[in-house]
N, CA, C and O of each residue as an XYZ file, in Angstrom:
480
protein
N     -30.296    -61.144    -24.296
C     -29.199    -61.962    -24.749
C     -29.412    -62.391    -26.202
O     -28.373    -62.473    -26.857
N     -30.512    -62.671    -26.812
C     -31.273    -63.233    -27.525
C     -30.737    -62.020    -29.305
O     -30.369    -62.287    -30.449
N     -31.003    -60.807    -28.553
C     -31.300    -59.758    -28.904
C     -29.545    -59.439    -29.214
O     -29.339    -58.607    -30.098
N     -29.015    -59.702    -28.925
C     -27.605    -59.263    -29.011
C     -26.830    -60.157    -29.684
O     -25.747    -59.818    -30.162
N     -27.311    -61.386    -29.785
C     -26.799    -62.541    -30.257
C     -27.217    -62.401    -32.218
O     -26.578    -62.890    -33.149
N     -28.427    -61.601    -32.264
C     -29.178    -61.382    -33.820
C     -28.321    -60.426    -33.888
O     -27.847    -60.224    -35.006
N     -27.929    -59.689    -32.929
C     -26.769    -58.500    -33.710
C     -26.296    -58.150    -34.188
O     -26.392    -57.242    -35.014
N     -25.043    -59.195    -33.591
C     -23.798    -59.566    -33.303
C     -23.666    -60.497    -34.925
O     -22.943    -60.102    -35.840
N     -24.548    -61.805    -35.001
C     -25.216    -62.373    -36.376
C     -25.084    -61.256    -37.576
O     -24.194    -61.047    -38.400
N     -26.048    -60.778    -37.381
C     -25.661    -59.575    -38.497
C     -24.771    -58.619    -38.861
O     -24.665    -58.145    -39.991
N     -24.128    -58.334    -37.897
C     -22.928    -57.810    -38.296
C     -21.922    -58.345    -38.796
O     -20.999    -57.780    -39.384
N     -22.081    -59.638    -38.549
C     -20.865    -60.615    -39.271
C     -21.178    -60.964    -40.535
O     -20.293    -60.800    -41.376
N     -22.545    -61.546    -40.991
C     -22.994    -61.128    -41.809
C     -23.004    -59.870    -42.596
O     -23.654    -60.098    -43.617
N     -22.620    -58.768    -42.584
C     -22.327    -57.166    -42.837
C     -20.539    -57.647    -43.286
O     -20.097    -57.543    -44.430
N     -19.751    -58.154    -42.114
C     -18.694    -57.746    -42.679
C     -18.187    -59.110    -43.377
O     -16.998    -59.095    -43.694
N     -18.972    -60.390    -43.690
C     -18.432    -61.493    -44.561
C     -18.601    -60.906    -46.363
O     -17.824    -61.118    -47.294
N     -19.984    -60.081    -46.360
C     -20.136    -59.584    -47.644
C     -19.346    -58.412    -47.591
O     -19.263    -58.018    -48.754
N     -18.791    -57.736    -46.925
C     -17.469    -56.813    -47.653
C     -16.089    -57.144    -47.771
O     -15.246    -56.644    -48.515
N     -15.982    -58.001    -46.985
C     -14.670    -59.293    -47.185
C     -14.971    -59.927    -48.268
O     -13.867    -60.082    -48.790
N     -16.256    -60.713    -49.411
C     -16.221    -60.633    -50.484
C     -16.031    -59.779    -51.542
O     -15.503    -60.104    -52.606
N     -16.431    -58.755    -51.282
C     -16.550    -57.781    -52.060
C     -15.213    -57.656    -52.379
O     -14.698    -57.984    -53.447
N     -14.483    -57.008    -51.093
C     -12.766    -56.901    -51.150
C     -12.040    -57.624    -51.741
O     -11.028    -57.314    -52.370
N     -12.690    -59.072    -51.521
C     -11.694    -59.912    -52.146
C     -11.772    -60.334    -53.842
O     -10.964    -60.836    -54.623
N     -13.289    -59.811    -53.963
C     -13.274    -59.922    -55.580
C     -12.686    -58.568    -55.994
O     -12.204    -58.914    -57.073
N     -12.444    -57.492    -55.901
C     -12.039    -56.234    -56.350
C     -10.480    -56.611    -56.173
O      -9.728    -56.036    -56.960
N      -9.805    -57.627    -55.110
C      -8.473    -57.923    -55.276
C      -8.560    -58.807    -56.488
O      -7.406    -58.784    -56.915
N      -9.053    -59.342    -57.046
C      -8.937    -60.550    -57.923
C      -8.927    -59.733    -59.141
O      -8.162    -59.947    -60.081
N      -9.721    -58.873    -59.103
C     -10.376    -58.308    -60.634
C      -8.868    -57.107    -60.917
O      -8.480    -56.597    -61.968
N      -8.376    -56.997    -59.642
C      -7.212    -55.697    -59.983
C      -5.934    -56.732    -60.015
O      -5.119    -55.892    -59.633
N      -5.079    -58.013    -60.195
C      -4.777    -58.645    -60.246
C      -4.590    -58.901    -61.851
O      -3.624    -58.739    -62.597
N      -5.786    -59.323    -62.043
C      -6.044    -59.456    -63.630
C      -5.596    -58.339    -64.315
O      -4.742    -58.544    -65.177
N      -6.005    -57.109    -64.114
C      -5.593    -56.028    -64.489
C      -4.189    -55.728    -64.910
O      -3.788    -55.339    -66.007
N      -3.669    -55.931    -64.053
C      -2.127    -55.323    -63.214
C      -1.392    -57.161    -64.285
O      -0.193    -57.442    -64.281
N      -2.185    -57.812    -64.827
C      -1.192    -59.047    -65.352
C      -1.379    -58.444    -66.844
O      -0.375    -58.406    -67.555
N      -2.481    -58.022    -67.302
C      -3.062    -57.467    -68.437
C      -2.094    -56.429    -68.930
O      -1.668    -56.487    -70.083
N      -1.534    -54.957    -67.637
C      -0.742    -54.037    -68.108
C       0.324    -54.357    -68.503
O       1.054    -54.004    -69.429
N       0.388    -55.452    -67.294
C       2.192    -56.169    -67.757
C       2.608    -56.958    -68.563
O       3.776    -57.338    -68.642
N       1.295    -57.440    -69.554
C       1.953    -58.371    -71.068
C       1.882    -57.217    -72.267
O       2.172    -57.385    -73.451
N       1.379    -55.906    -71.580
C       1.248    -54.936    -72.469
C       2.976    -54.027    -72.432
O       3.713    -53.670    -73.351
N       3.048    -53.962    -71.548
C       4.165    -53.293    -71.308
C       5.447    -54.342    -71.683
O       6.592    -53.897    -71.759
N       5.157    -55.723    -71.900
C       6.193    -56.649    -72.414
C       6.318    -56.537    -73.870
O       7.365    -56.681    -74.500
N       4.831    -56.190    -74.487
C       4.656    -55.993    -76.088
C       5.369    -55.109    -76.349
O       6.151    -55.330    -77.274
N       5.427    -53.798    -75.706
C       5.689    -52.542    -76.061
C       7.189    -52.434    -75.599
O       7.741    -51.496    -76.175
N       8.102    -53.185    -74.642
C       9.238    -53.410    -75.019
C       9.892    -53.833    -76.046
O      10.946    -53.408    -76.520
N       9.064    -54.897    -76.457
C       9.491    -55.989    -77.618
C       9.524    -54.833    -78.369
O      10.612    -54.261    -78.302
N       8.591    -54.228    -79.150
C       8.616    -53.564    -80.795
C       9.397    -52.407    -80.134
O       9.394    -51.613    -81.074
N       9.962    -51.880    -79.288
C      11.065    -51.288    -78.744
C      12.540    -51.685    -79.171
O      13.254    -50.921    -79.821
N      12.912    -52.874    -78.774
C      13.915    -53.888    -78.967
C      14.212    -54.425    -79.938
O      15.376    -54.824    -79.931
N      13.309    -54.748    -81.358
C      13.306    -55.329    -82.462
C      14.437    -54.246    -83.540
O      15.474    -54.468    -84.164
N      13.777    -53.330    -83.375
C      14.648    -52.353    -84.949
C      16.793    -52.771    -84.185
O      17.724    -53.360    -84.734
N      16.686    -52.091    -82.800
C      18.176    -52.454    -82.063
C      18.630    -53.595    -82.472
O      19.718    -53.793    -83.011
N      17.978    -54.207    -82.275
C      18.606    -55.940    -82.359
C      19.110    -56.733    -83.997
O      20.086    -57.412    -84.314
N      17.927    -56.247    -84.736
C      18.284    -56.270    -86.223
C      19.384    -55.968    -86.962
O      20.138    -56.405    -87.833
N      19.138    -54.929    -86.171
C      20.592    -53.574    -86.958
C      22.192    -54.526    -86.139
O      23.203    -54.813    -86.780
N      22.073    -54.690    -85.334
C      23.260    -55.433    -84.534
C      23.591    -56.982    -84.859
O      24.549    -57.680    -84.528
N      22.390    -57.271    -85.663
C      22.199    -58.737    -86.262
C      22.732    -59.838    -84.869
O      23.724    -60.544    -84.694
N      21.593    -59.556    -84.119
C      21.273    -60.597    -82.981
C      19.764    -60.977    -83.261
O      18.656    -60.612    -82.870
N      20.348    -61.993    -84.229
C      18.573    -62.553    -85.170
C      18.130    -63.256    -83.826
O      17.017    -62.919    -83.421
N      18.700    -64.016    -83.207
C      18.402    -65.063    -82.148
C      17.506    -64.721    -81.032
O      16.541    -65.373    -80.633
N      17.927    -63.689    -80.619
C      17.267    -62.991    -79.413
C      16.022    -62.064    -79.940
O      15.021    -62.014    -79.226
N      16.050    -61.452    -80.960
C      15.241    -60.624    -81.870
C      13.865    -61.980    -82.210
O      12.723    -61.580    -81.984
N      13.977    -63.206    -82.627
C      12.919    -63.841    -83.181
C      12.829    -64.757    -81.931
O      12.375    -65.870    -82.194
N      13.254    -64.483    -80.245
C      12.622    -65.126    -79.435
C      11.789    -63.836    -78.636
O      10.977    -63.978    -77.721
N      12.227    -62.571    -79.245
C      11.347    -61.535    -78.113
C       9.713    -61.761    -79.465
O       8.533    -61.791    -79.113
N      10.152    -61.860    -80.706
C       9.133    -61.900    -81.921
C       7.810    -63.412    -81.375
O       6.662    -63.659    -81.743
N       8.367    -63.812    -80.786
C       8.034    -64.992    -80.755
C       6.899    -65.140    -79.835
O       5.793    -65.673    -79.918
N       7.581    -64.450    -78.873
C       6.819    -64.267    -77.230
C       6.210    -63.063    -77.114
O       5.756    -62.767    -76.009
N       6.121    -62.435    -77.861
C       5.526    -61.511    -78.385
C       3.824    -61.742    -78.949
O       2.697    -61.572    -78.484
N       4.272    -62.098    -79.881
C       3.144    -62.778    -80.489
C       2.359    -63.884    -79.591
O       1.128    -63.892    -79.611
N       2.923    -64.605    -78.980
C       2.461    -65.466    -77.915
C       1.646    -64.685    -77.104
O       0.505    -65.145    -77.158
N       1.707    -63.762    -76.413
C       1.584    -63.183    -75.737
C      -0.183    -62.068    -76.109
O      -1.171    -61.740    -75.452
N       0.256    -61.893    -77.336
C      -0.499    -61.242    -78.145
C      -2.117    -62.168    -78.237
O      -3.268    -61.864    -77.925
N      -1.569    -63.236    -78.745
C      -2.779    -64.573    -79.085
C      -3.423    -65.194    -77.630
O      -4.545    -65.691    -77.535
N      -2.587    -65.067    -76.691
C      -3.139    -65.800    -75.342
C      -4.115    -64.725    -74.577
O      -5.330    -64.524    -74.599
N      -2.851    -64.050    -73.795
C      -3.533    -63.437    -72.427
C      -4.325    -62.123    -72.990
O      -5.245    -61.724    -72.276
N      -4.018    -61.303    -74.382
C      -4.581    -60.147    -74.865
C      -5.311    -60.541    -75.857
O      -5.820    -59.646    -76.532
N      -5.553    -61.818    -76.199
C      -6.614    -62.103    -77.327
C      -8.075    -61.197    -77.322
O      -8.488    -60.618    -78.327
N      -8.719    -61.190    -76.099
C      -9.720    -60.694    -75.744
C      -9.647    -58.719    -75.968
O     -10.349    -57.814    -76.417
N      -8.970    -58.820    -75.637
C      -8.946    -57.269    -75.695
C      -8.816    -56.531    -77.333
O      -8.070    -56.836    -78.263
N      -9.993    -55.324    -77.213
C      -9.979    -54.882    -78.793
C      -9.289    -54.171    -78.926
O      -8.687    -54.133    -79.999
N      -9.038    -53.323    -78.002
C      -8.310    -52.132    -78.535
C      -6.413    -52.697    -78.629
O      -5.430    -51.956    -78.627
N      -6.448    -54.132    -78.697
C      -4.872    -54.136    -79.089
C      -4.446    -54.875    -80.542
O      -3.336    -55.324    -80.825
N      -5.617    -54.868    -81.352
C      -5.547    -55.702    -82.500
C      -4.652    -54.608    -83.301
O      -4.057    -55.039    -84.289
N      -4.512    -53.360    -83.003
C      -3.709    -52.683    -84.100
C      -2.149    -53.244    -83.818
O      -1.353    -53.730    -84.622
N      -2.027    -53.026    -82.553
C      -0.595    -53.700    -82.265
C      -0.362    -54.785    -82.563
O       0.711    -54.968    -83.138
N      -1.382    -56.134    -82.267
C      -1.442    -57.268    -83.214
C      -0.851    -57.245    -84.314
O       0.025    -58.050    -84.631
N      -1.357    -56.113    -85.178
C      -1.152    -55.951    -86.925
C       0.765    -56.135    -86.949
O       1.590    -56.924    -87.410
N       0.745    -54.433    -85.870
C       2.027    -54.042    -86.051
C       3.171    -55.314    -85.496
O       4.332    -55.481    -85.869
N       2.574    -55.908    -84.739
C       3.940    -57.189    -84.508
C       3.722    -58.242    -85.266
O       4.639    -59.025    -85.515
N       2.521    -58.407    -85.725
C       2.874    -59.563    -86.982
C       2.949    -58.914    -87.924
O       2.932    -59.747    -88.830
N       3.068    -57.380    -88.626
C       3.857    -57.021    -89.641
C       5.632    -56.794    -89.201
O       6.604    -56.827    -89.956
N       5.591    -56.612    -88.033
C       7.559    -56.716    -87.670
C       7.966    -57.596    -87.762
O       9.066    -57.636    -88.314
N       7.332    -58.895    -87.271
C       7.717    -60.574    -87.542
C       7.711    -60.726    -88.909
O       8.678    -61.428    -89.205
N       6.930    -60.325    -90.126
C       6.939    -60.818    -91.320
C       8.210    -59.608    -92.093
O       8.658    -59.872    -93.209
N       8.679    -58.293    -91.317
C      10.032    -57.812    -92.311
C      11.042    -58.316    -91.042
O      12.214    -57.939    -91.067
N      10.643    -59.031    -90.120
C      11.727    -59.792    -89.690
C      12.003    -60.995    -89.944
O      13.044    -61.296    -89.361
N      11.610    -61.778    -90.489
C      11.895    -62.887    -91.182
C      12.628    -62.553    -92.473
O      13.614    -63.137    -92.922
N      11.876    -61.350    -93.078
C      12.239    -60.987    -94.464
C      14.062    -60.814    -94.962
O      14.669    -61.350    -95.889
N      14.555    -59.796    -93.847
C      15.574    -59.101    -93.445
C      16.478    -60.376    -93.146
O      17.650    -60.514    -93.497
N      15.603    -61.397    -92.335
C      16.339    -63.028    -91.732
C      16.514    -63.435    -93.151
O      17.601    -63.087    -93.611
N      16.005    -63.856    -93.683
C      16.187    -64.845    -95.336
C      17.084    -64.055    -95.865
O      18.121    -64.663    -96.130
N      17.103    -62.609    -96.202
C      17.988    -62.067    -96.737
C      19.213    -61.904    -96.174
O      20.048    -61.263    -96.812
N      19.487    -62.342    -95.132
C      20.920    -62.100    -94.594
C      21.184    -63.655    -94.382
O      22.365    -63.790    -94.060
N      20.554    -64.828    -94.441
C      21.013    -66.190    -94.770
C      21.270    -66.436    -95.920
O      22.148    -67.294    -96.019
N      20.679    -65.852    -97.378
C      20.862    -66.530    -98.370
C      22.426    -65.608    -98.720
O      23.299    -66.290    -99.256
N      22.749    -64.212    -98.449
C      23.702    -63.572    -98.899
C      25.022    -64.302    -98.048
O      26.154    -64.231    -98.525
N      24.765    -64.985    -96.783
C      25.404    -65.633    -96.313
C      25.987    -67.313    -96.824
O      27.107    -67.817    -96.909
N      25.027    -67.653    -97.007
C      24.611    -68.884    -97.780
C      25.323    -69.610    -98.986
O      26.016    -70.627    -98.998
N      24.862    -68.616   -100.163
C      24.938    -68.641   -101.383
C      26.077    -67.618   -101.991
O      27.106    -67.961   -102.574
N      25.630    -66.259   -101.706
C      26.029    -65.185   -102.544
C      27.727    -64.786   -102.185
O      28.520    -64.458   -103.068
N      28.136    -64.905   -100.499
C      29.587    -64.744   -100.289
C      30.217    -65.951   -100.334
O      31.396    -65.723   -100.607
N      30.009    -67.252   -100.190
C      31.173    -68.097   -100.551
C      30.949    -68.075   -102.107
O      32.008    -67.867   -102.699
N      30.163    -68.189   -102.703
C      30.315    -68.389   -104.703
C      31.094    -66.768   -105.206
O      31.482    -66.566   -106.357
N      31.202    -65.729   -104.058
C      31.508    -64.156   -105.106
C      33.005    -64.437   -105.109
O      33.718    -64.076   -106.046
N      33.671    -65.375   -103.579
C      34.841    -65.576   -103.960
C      35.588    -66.812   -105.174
O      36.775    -66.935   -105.476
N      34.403    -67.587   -105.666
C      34.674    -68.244   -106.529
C      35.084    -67.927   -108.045
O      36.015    -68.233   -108.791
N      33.734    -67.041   -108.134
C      33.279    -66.106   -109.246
C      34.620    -65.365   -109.640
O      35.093    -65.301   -110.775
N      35.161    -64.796   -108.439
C      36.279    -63.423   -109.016
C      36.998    -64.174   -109.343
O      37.879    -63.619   -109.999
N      37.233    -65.775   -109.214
C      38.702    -66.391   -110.167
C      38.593    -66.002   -111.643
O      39.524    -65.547   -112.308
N      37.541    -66.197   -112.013
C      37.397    -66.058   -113.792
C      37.076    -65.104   -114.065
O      36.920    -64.823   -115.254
């Protein structure tokens, strides 16, 4: 009885450490699978940016820029191999701002004064 009872013990023992095991390999593929999917959110974004510009939907364009970059600095900070994309969305954010100033000030300044201008 004695003998069956150390068994029985050990086998549960046997299957509590592969129920850890399992359950850290769920945790670690989790992380993973959140990792692909702020990647695959990046890689929409600089997808979506040139469209949106050209259609001058600044609004929606400098909240995907936004969360983008967010995205970039938080959950993918750690990771090396995405600093080039880093580069490339904070160089799209900086000719998207650029493209932004230039279509406020021509808005701004330059079309209400051109109809002033052509009086004289």
């Amino acid at each position: 009885m004695k003998e069956s009872l150390q068994s029985c013990k050990n086998l549960l023992h046997c299957k509590r450490d592969e129920l850890r095991r399992l359950w850290i390999e769920g945790v670690e593929m989790k992380t993973v699978y959140a990792s692909l999917d702020a990647v695959e959110q990046v890689k929409e974004v600089a997808e979506q940016i040139p469209a949106l510009i050209t259609s001058r939907n600044y609004l929606t364009a400098t909240e995907l820029v936004i969360s983008s970059l967010a995205i970039l600095d938080t959950e993918l900070s750690d990771v090396d191999a995405l600093q080039q994309v880093s580069y490339s969305s904070f160089f799209i954010s900086f000719v998207f701002s650029f493209s932004l100033s230039k279509g406020l000030c021509f808005s701004c300044f330059l079309k209400p004064f051109s109809s002033f201008f052509s009086l004289f």
